[in-house]
C-alpha positions as CSV (number, residue, x, y, z in Angstrom):
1,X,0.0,0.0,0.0
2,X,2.6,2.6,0.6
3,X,5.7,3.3,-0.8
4,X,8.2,2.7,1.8
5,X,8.9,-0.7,3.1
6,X,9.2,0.4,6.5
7,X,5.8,2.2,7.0
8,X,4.1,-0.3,4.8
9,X,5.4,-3.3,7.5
10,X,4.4,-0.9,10.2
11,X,0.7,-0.5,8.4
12,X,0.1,-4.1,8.1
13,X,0.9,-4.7,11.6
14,X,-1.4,-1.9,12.3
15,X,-3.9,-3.9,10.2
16,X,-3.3,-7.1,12.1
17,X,-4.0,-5.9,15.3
18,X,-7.0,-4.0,14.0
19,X,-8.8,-7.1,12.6
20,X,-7.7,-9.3,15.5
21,X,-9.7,-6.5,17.9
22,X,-6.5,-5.5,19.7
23,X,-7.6,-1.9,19.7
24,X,-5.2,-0.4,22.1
25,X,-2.5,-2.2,20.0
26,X,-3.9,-0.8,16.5
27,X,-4.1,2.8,18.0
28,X,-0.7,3.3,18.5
29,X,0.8,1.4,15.6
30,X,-1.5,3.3,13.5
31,X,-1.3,6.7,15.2
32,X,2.7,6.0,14.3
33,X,2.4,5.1,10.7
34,X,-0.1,8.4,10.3
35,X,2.8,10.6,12.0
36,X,5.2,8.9,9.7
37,X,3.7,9.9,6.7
38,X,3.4,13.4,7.8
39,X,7.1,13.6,8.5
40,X,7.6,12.1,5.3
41,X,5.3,14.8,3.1
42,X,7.5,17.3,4.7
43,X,10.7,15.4,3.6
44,X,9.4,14.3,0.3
45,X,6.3,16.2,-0.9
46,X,6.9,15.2,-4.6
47,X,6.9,11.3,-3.0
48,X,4.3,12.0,-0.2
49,X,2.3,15.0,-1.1
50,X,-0.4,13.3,-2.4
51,X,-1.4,10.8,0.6
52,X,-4.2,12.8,2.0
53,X,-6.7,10.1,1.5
54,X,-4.2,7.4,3.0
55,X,-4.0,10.0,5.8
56,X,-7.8,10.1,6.2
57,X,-8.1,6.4,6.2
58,X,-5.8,6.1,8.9
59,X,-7.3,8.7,10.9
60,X,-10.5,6.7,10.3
61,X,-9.2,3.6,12.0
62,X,-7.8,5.3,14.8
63,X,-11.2,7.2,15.1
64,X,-12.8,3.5,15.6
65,X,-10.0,2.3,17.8
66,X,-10.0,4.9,20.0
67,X,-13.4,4.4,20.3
68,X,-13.2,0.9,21.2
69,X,-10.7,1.5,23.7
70,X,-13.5,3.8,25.6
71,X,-11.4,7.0,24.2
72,X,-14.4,8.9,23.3
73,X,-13.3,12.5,23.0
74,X,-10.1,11.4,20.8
75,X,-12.7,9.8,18.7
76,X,-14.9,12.7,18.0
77,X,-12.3,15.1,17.7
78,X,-11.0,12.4,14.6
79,X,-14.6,12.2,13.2
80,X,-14.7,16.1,13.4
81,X,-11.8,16.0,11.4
82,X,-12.8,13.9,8.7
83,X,-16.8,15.5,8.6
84,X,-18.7,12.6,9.6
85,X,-21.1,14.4,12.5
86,X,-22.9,11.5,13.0
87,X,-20.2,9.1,13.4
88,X,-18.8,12.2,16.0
89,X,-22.2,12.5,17.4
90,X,-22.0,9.1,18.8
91,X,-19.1,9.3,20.4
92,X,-20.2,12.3,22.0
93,X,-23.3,10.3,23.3
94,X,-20.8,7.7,25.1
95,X,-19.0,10.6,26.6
96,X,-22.1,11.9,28.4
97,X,-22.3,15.1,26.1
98,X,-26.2,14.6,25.2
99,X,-27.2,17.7,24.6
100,X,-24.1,18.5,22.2
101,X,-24.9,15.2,20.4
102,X,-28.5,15.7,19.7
103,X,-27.1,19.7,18.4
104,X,-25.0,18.0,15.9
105,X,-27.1,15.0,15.0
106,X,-30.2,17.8,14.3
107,X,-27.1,19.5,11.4
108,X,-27.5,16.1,9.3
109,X,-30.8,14.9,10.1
110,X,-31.2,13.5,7.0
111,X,-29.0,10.4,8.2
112,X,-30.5,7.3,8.9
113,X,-27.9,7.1,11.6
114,X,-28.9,11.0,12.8
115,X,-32.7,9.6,13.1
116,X,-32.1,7.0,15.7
117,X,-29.2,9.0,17.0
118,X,-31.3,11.8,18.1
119,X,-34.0,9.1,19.5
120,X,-31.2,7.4,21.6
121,X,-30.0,11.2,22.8
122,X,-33.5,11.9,23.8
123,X,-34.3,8.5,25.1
124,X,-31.1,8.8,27.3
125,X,-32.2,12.0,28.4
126,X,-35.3,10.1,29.5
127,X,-37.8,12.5,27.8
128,X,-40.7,9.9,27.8
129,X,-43.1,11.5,25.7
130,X,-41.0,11.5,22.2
131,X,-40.8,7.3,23.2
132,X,-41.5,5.9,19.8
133,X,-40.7,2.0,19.0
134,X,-41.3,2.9,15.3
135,X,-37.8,3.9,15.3
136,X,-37.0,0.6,16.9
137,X,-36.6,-0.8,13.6
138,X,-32.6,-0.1,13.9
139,X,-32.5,-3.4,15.8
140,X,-28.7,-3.9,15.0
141,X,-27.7,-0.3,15.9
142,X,-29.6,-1.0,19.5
143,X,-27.9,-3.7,19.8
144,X,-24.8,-2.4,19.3
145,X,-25.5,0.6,21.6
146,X,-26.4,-1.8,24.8
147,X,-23.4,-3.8,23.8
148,X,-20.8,-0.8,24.4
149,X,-22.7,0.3,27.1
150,X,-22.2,-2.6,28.9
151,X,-18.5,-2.9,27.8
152,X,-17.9,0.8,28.9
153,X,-19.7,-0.1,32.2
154,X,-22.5,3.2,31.8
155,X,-24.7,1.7,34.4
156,X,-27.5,4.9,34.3
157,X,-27.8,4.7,30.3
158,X,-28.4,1.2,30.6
159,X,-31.0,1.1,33.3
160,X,-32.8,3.6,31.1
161,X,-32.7,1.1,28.3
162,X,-34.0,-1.5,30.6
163,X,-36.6,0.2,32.3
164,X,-37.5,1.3,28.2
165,X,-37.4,-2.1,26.7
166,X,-39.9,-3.4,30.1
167,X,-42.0,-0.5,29.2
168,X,-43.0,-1.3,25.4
169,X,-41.9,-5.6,25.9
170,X,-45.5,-6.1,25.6
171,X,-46.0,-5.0,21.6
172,X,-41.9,-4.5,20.7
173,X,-40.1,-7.8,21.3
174,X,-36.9,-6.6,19.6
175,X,-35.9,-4.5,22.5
176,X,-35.5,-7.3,24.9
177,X,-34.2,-9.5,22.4
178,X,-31.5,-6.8,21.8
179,X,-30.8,-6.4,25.8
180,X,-29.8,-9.8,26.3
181,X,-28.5,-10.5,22.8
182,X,-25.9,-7.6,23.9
183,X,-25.3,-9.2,27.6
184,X,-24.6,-12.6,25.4
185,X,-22.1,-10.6,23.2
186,X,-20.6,-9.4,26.5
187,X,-19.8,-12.9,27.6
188,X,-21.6,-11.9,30.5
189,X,-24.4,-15.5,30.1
190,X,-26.4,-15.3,33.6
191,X,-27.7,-11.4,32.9
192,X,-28.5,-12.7,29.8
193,X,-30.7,-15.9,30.7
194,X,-32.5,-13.7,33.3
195,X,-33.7,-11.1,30.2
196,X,-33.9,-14.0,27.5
197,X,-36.3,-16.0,30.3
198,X,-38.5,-13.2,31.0
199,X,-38.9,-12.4,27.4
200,X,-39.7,-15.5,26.5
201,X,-43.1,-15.7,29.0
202,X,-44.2,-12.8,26.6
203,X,-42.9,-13.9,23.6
204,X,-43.5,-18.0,23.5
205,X,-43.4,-18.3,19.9
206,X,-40.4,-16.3,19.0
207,X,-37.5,-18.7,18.1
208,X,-34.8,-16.6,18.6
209,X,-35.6,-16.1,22.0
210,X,-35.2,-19.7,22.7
211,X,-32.0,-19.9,20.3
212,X,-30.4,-17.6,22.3
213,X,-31.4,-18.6,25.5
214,X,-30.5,-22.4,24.7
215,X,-26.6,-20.8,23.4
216,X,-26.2,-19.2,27.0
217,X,-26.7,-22.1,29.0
218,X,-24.5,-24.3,26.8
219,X,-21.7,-21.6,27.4
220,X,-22.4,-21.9,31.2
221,X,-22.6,-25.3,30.6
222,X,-26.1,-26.4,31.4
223,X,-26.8,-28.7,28.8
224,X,-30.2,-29.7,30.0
225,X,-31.8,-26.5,29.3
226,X,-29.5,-25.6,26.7
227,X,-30.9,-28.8,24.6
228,X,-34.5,-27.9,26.0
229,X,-34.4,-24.8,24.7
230,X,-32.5,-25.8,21.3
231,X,-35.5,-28.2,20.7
232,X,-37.8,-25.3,21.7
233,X,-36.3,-23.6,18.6
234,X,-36.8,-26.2,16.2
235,X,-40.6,-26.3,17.0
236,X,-40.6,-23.3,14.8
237,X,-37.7,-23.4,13.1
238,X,-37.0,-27.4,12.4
239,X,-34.8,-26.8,9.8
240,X,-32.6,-24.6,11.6
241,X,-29.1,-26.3,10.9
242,X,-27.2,-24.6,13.5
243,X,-29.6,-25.0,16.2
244,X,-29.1,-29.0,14.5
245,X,-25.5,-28.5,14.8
246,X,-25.4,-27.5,18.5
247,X,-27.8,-30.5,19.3
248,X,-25.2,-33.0,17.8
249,X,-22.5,-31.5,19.6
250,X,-23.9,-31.7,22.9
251,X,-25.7,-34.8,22.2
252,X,-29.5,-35.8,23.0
253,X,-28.9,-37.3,26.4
């Protein structure tokens, strides 16, 4: 990718670490090789002077990996940088800064991302009366939401979430399903059998409640319920082949 074989060594390591999730790793190597290729547009601007996209891709991946790390305000700063307010925006959410997040996401509402950024910013805020599980639809991006805010450890957004998803679990199943899809995620299997349980007395027909559920207590190693639950899943999914996989590898008995 670039032309010296010293920062292109130093960029793949970067790389390595990046898609083996060793954030803190990835941040410095690429922070280096970024600084490196300034240094080097000084030196050699007829070599070097045209890297500024290189330069902004590398800023993007220490944007993400500072985020990752919990390194919020380094991230935004980044995102500032490169003009993506929403991806800034969010940061700004995980670094308590609400109000300045909901300001910026409001500048590019016509994001996707903006829409449910500005319902999680006012959600957060716990203004009740805008609740609206229409926008609930963005199951993934609430899922990924709970999932940081459990890794980062943000125990008064969460309990918002909670007390949220127990407030609309009666006609939105997707909420709860996200909760304790994200406690899974977090390795973290009791929190998540205790949401994925009480879901499931609402939602008895909803195979990926029981999918999920069933995966937990095989990683705590319950493998009673776990193949209860896996043969709960295949009474509405019976060609499910890795709920069939999972059987066969904890066996029937």
């Amino acid at each position: 990718m670039l032309k010296d074989e010293v920062l292109d060594r130093e960029y793949k390591e970067a790389l390595s670490s990046y898609m083996q999730e060793n954030f803190g790793e990835a941040l410095t190597k690429f922070k280096s090789c970024h600084d490196s290729i300034l240094e080097k547009q000084l030196l050699e601007p007829d070599l070097y002077g045209n890297f500024d996209e290189t330069l902004n891709s590398l800023k993007r991946k220490i944007a993400v990996s500072a985020f990752e790390i919990g390194h919020f305000n380094e991230a935004q700063n980044l995102y500032m940088e490169l003009k993506e307010l929403p991806q800034a925006s969010y940061a700004l959410v995980f670094d308590k800064k609400l109000d300045e997040a909901e300001r910026n996401y409001q500048l590019c509402a016509f994001s996707p991302a903006s829409k449910w950024g500005t319902f999680l910013c006012q959600l957060l805020k716990d203004s009740k009366s805008i609740f609206n599980p229409g926008y609930l639809c963005f199951r993934l991006f609430l899922e990924v939401t709970i999932t940081y805010l459990i890794r980062f450890n943000i125990k008064d957004y969460l309990r918002i979430m909670e007390e949220s998803a127990r407030d609309i679990e009666d006609v939105f199943p997707e909420y709860q399903k996200a909760i304790g899809s994200s406690y899974l995620s977090n390795k973290k299997y009791y929190t998540a059998i205790e949401v994925f349980e009480t879901a499931k007395k609402h939602y008895s027909y909803d195979a990926e409640i029981y999918y999920k559920l069933a995966q937990c207590y095989m990683l705590i190693g319950d493998n009673k319920y776990a193949r209860k639950n896996f043969n709960d899943t295949l009474k509405y999914l019976p060609n499910h082949i890795s709920t069939l996989r999972y059987l066969e590898k904890i066996g029937s008995a």
